[in-house]
C-alpha positions as CSV (number, residue, x, y, z in Angstrom):
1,X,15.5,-10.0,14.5
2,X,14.1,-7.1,16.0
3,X,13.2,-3.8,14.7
4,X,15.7,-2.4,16.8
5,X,17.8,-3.6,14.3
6,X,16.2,-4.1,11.5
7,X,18.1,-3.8,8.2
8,X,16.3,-3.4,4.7
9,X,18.7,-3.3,0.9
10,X,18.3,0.0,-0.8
11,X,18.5,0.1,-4.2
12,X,18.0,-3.1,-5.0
13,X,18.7,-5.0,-8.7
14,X,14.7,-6.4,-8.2
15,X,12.1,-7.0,-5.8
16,X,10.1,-9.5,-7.0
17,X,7.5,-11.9,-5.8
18,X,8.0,-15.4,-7.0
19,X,5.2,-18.6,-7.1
20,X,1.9,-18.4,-5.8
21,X,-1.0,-17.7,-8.4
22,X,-1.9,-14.6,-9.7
23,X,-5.0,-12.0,-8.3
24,X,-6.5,-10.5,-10.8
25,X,-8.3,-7.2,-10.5
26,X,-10.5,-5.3,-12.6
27,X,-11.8,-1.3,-12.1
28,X,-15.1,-0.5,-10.8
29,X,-14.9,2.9,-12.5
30,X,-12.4,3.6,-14.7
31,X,-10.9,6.8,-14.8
32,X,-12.7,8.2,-11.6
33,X,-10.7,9.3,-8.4
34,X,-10.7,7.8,-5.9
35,X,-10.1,4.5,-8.6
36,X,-11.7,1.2,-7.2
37,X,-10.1,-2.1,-8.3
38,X,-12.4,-5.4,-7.2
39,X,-11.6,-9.0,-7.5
40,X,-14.0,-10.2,-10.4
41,X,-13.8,-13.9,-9.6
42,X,-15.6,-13.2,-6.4
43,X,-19.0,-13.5,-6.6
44,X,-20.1,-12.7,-3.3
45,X,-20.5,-9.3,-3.8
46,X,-20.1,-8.8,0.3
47,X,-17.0,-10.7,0.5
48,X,-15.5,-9.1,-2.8
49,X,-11.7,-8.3,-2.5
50,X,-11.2,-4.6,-3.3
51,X,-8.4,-2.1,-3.6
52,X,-9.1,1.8,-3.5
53,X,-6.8,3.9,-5.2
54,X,-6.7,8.0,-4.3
55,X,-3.7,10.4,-5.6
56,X,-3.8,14.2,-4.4
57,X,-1.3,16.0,-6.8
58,X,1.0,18.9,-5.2
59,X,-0.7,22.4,-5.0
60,X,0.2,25.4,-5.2
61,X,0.7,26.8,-1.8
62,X,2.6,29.6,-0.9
63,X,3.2,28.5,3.0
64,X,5.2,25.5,2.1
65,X,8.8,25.1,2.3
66,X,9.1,25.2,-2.2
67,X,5.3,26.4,-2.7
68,X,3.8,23.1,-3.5
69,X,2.2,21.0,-0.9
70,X,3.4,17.1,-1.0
71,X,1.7,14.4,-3.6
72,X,0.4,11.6,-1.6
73,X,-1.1,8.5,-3.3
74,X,-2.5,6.2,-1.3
75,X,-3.4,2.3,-2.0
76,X,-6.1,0.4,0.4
77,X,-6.4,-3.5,-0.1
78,X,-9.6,-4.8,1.8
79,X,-10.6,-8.3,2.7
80,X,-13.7,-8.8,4.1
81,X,-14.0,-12.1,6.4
82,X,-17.5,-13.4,7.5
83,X,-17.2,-14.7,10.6
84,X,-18.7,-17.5,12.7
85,X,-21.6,-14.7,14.2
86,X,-22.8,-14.4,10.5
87,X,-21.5,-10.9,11.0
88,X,-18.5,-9.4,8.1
89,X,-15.7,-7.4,9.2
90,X,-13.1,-6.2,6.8
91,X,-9.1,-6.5,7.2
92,X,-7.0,-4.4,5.4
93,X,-3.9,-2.9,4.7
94,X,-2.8,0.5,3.3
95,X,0.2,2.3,1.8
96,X,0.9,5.7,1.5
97,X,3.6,7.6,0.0
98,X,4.1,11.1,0.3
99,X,6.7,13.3,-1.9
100,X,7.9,16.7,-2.7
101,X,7.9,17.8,-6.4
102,X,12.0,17.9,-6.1
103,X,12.5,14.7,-5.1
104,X,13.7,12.9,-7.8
105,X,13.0,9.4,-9.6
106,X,15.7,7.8,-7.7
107,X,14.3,9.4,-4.4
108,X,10.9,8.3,-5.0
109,X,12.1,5.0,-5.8
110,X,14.0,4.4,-2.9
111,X,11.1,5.0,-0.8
112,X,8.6,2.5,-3.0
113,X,11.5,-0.2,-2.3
114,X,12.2,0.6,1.3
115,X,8.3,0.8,2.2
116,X,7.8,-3.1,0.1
117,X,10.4,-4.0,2.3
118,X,8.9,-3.1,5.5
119,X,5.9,-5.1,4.7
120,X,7.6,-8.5,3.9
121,X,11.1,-8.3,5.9
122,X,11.5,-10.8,8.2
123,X,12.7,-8.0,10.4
124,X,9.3,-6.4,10.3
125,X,7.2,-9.8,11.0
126,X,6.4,-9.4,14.6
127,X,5.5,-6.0,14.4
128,X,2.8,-6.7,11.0
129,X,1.5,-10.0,13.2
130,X,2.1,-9.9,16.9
131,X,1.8,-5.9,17.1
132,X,5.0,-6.0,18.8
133,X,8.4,-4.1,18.2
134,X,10.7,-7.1,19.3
């Protein structure tokens, strides 16, 4: 399918991965933000695995629609490659999420299961590996 009609389940019973081995990550610096979570297991420290954690709560602000600006929180996987040149470049991926302080639970879940969905739906494939809409 294409994303012209793509379809994702909202509130779903579980989304769930299943098989495949666990990646185990461990912080860098606990407690700091931005957080910094690197895969342990790899040893070379330029090809290490990383994911980089940064949360801006709602502010006061008197020019937004409630007073509050919107929490973000935003997650960064990296996965540096070397390549044949000897030279390393760095895939990633990153999600955001953005919410207002009203939105509830359910709201805030819906857009956690919705936005996992984008990323593994088979309606989304083409766009995440060919770049294209169809």
């Amino acid at each position: 399918m294409s994303l012209v009609n793509a379809a994702v389940v909202t509130a779903p019973t579980s989304i769930a991965p299943t098989g495949g081995s666990a990646l185990a990550f461990q912080a860098k610096n606990p407690g700091a933000d931005p957080l910094q979570l690197y895969v342990a297991a790899d040893t070379d420290l330029r090809l290490r695995r990383t994911i980089d954690i940064s949360i801006k709560p709602p502010k006061v602000n008197a020019g937004m629609p409630n007073g509050f600006t919107q929490g973000q929180v935003v997650a960064r996987y990296n996965k540096p490659k070397l390549l044949a040149n000897g030279k390393i470049t760095t895939a990633s991926v990153r999600i955001s999420m953005s919410y207002d302080v009203e939105n509830s639970q359910a709201e805030i879940q819906e857009l956690m299961d919705v936005g996992a969905q984008m990323l593994f739906d088979s309606d989304f494939t083409s766009l995440w590996k060919a770049q294209s809409y169809a």
